[in-house]
MARTI-642507 format. One line per 5 residues: number of its first residue (from 1); their letters; for each residue x negated, y, z negated of N, C-alpha, C. Coordinates in steps of 0.001 Angstrom, whole numbers. Atoms other than C-alpha are relative to their C-alpha. Example, Ala and Ser with C-alpha at 12.3 -4.5 7.8 and 13.67 -1.06 7.14 Angstrom:
BEGIN
1> as> -890,-1190,0,-12300,-4500,-7800,-900,1200,0; 820,-1190,60,-13670,-1060,-7140,770,1090,-730
***
This chain:
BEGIN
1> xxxxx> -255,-201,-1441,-33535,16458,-3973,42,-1367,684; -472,1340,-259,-32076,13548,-2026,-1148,295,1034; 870,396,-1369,-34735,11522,638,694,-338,349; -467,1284,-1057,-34347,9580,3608,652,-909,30; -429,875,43,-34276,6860,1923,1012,-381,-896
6> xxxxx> -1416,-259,983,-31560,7778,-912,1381,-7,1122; -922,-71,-974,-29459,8440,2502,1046,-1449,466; -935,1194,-933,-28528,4995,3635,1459,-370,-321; -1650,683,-218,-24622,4623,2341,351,1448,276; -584,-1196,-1159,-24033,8505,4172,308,-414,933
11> xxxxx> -216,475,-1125,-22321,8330,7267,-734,1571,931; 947,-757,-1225,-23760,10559,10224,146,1488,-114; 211,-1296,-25,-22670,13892,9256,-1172,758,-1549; 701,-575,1503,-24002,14071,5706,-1445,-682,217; 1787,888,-250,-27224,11692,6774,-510,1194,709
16> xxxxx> 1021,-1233,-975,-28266,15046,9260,-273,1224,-1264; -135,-1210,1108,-27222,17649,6520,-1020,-343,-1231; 881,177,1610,-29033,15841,3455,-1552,357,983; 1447,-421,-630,-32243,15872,5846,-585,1531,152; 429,-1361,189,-32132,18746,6973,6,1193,-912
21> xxxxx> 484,-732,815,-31920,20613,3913,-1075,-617,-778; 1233,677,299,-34848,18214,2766,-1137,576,497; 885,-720,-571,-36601,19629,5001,-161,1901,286; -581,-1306,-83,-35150,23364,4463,-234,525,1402; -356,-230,-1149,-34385,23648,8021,1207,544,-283
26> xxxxx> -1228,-597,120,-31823,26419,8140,849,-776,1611; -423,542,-1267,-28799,25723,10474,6,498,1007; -17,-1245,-1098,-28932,28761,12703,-1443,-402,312; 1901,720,-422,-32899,27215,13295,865,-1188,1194; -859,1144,-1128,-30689,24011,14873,432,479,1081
31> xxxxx> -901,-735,-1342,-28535,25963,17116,-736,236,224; 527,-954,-557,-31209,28128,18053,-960,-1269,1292; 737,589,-567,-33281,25144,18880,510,-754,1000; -959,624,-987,-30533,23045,20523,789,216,880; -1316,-733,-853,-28293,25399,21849,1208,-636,-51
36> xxxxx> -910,834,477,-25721,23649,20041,957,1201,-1294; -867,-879,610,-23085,26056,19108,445,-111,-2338; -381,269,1607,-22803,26950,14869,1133,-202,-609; -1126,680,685,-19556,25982,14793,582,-1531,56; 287,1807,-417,-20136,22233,16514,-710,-53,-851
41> xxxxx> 1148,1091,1026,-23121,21801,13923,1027,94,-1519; -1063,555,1044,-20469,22509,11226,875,-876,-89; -1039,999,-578,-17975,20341,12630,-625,-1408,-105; 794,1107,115,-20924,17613,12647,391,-150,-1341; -23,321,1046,-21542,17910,9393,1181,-297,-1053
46> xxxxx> -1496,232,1045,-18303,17763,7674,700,-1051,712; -652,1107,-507,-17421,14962,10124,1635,138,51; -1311,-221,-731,-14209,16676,11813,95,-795,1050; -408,1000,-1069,-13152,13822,13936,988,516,1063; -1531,-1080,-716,-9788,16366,14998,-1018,904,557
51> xxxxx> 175,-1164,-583,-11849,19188,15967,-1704,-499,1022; 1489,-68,-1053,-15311,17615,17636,731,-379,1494; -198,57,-1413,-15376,16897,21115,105,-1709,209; -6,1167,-660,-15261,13829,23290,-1245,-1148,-551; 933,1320,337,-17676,10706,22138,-1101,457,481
56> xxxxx> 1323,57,-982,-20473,10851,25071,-411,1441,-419; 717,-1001,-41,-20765,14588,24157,-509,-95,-1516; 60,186,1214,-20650,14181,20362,-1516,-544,-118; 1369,883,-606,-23965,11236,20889,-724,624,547; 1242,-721,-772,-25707,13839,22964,-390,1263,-1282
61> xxxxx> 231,-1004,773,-25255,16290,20227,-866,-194,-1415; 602,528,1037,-26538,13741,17246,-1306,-72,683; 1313,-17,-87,-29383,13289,18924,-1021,986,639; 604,-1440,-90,-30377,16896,19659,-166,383,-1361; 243,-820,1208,-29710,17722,16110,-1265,-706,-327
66> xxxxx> 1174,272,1396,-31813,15131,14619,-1113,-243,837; 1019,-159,-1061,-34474,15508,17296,-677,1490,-556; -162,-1060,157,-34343,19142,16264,-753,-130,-1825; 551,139,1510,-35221,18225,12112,-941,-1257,-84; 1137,685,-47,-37155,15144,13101,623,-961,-571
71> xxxxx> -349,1537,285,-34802,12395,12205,248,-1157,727; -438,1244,-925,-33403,8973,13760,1065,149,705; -832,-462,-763,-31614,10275,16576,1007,-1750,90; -907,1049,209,-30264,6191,16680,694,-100,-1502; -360,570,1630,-29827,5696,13051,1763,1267,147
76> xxxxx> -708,-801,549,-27395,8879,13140,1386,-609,955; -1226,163,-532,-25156,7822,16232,627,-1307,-355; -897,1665,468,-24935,4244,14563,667,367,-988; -726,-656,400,-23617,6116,11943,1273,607,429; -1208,-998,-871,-21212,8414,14295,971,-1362,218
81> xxxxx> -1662,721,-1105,-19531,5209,16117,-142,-1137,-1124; -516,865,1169,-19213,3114,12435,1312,912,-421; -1087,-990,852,-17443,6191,10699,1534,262,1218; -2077,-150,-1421,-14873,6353,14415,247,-1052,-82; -553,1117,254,-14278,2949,14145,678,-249,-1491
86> xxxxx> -835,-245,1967,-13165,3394,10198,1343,1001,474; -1171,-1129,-63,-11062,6564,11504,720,-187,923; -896,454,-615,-9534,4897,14310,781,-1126,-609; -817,781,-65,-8540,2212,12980,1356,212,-1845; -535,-940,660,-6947,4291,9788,895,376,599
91> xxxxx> -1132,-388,-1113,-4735,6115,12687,1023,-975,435; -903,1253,-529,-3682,2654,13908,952,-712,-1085; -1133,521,1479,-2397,1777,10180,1087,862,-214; -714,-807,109,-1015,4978,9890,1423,-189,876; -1012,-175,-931,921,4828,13129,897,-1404,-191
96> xxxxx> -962,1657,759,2099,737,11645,901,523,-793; -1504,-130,1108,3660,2506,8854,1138,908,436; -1301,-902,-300,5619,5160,10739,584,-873,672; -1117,982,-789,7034,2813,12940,888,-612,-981; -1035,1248,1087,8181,285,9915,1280,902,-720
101> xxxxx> -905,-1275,711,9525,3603,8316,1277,235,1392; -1143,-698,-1012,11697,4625,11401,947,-1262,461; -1145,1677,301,12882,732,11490,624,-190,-1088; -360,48,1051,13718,754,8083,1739,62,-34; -1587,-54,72,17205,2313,8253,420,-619,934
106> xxxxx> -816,522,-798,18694,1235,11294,-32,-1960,-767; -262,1601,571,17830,-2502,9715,1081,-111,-1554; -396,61,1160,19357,-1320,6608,1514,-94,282; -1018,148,-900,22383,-275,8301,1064,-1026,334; -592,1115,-841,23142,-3029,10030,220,-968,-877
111> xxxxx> -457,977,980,22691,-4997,7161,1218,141,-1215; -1213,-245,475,25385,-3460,4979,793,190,805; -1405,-20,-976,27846,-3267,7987,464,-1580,12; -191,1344,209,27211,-7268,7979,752,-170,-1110; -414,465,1146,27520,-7646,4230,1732,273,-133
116> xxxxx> -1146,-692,224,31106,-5265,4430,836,-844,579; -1894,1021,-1045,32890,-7525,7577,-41,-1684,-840; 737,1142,827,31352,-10732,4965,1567,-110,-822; -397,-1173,1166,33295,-8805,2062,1828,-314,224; -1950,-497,-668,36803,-8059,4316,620,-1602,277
121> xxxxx> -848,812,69,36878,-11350,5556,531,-1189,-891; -634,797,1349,36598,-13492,2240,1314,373,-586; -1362,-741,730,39158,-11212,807,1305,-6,767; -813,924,-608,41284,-12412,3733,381,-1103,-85; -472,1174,205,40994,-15764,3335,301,-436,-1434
126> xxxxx> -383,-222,1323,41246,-15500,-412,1570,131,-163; -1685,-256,-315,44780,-13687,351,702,-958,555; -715,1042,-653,46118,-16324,2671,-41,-1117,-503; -77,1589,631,45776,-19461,711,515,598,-1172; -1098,17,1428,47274,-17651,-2560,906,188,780
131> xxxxx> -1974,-7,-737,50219,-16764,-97,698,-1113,117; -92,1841,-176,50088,-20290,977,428,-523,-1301; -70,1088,1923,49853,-21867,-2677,1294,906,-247; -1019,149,429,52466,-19929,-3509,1706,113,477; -908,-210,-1409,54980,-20287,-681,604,-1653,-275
136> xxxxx> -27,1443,239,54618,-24136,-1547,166,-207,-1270; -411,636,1093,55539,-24311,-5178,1551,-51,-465; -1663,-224,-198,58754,-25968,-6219,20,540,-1601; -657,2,1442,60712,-24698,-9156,511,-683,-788; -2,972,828,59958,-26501,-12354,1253,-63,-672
141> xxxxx> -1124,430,993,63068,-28125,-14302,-87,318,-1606; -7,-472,1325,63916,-26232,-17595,-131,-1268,-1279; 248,1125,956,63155,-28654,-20432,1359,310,-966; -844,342,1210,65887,-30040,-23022,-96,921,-701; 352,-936,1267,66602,-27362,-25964,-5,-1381,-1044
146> xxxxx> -50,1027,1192,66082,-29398,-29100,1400,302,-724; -1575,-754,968,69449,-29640,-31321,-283,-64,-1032; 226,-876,1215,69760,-27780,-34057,161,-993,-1174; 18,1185,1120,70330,-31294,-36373,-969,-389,-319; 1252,565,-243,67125,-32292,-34971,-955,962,-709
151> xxxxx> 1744,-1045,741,63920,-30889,-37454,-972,182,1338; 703,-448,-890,61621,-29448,-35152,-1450,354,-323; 916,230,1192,58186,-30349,-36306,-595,1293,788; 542,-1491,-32,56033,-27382,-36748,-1460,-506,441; 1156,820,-790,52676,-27455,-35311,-712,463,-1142
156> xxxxx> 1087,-7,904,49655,-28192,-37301,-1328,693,212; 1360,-397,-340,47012,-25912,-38396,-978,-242,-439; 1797,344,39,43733,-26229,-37808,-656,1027,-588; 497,-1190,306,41766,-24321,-39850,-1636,-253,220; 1005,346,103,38660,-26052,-38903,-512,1335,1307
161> xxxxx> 651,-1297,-955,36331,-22617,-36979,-1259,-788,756; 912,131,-851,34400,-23259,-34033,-1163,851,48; 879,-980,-9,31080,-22229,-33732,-197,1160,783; 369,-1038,-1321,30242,-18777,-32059,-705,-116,877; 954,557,-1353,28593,-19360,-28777,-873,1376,-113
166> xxxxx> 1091,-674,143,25528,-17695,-28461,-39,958,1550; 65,-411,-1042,25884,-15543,-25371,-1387,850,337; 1083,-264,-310,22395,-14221,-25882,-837,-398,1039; 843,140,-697,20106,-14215,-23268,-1530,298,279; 1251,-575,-66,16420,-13922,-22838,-572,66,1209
171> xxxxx> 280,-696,-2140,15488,-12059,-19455,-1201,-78,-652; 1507,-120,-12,11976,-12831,-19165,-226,1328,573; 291,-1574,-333,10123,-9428,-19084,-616,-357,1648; 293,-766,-1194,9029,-7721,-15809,-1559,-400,276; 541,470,-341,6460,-9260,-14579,-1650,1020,458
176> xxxxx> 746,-1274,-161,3072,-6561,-14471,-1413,-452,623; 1300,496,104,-297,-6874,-12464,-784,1282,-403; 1677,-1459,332,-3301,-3860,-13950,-799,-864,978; 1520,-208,-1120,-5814,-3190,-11099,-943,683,-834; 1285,-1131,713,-8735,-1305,-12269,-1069,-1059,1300
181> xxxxx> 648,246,-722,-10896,-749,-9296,-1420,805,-463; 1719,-682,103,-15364,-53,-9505,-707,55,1342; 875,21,-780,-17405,1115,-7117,-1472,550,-394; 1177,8,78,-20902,575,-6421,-432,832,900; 328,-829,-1514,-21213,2534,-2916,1067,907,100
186> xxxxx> -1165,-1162,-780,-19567,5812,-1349,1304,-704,755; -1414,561,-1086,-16230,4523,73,1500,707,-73; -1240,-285,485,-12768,5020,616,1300,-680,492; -725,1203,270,-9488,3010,-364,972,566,249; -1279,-547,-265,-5832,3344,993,620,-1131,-1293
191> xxxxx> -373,656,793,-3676,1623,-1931,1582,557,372; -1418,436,-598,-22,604,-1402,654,-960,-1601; -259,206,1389,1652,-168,-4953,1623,-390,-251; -1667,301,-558,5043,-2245,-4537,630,604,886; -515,-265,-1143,5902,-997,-1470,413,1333,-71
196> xxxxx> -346,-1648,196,5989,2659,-2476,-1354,1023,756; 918,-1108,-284,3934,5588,-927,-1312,-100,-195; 1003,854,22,708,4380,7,-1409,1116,-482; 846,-1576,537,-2396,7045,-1856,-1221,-644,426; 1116,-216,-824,-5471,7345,-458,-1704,902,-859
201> xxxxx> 965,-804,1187,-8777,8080,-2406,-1572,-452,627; 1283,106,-393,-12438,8889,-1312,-731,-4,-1238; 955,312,929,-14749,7316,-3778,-1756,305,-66; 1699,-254,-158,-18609,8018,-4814,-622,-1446,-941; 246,718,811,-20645,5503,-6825,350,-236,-1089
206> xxxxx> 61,-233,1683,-19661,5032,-10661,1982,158,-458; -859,-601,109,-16131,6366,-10044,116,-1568,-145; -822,928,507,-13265,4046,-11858,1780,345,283; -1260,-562,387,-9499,3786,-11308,1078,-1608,-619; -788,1121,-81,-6870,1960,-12744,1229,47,133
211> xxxxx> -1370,-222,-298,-3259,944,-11597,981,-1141,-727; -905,770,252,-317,-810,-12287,1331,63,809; -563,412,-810,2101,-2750,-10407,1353,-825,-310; -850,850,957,5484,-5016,-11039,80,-1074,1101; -51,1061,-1255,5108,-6780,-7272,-1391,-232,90
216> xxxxx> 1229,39,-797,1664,-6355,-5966,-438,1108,583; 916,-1291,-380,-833,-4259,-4312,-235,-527,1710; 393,696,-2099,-2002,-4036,-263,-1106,1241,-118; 739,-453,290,-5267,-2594,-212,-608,249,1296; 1341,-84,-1081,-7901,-1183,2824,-687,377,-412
221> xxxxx> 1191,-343,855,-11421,-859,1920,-533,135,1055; 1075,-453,-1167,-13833,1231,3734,-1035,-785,-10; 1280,518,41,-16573,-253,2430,300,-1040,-1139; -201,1316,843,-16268,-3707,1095,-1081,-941,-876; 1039,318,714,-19666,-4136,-351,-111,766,-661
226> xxxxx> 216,-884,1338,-19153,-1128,-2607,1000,-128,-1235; -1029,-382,1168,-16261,-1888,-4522,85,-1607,-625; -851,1161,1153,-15228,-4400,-7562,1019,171,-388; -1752,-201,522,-11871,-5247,-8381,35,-1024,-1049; -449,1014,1317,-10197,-6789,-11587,1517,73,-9
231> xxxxx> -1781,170,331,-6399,-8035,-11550,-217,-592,-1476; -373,662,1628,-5210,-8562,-15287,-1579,-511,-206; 1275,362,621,-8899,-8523,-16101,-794,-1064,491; 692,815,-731,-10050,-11450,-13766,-539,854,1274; 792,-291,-1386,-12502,-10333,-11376,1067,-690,1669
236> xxxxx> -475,188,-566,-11489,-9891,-7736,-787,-447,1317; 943,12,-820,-13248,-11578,-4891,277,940,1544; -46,-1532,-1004,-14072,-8494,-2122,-503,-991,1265; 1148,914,-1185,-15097,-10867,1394,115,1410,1071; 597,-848,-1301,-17145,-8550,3318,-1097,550,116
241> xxxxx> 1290,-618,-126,-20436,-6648,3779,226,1532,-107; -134,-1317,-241,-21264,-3100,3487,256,846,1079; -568,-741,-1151,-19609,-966,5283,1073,-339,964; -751,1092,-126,-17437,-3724,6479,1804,990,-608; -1174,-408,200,-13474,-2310,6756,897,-1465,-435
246> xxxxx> -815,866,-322,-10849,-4899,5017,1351,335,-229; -1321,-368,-215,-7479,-5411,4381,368,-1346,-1385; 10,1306,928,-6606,-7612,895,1861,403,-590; -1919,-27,615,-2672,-8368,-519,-480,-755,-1084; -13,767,1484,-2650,-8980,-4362,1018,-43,-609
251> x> 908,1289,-377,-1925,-11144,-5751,149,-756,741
***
């Protein structure tokens, strides 16, 4: 049975919930005591950010609950406004990539309409200077026939063979980085994998993943004191503290 003090990398909904079943405080006991509706103390606990209420009421409500089971009515809302600051600023990435996405084509666009009038007008000026060049050549003077008295030396062959040219080429291979990420603490990582469809994974202690890449990686870390990283097997340095949100481009 988890304590108190097993609690500290929970954020504010699961820090009330582990307690209070520590203390087998049912939840209909909470409501009853708080007058804090049983579908707001669910909403706590599962840390619905979409469905709770306004901030100032939210803060009045952490510290009724854990007033109510006898916990750190501060400890929980420092909790509450860490975990909204993680989930706002999540929203604010989110809303970066739809924008870049809805720029995307029109830049694309525009850039093959460039490349096409590029295209038309080389192939113009291409045309007009062979017209030219050959508008300007005079007609060459037929050469002497040889007379038929005259031997007409034959041409000499060569039977000496040139070497075959080697048209082989060696394309250096594709260039690969392996991630393989560890965590030490509860967290969770948005990962962005050559510029494809960015996946999103809530981690616990112990958990392992590994990826692979042919550009690079773009990484956010919830918690930057829980996780270890290894590119191509060299350790990755993480700058930040627990709980600490970053933002790292590898390599």
């Amino acid at each position: 049975m988890a304590t108190e003090t097993d609690n500290t990398s929970l954020s504010f909904g699961r820090y009330l919930q582990a307690i209070r079943i520590e203390k087998g405080i049912s939840l209909e006991a909470v409501s009853k005591e708080t007058r804090i509706r049983m579908e707001t103390l669910v909403q706590i606990e599962d840390e619905d950010h979409d469905k709770l209420p306004q901030q100032v009421y939210v803060m009045g409500f952490l510290r009724a609950y854990a007033k109510a089971i006898k916990a750190d009515g501060d400890e929980a809302v420092e909790r509450y406004l860490s975990r909204l600051n993680v989930a706002r600023k999540i929203a604010a990435s989110e809303a970066d990539l739809d924008r870049s996405k809805k720029n995307f084509w029109p830049r694309l666009i525009l850039s093959l309409v460039t490349l096409l009038a590029l295209i038309m007008v080389t192939l113009f000026i291409v045309s007009f200077i062979r017209d030219r060049s050959a508008s300007n050549q005079q007609p060459t003077p037929v050469a002497d026939q040889p007379s038929l008295e005259q031997p007409v030396a034959e041409p000499v062959q060569d039977n000496t063979t040139l070497p075959e040219a080697d048209f082989r080429t060696n394309a250096p291979p594709a260039v690969k980085y392996a991630l393989r990420i560890q965590t030490t603490e509860e967290t969770w990582m948005k990962v962005t994998a050559d510029s494809q469809e960015p996946m999103e994974y809530n981690l616990t202690p112990g958990d392992k993943i590994e990826l692979e890449a042919s550009t690079g990686y773009n990484l956010t870390i919830g918690n930057a004191g829980g996780v270890e990283l290894f590119l191509n097997g060299e350790p990755v340095e993480v700058a930040g503290a627990s709980g600490q949100v970053v933002n790292l481009q590898l390599p």
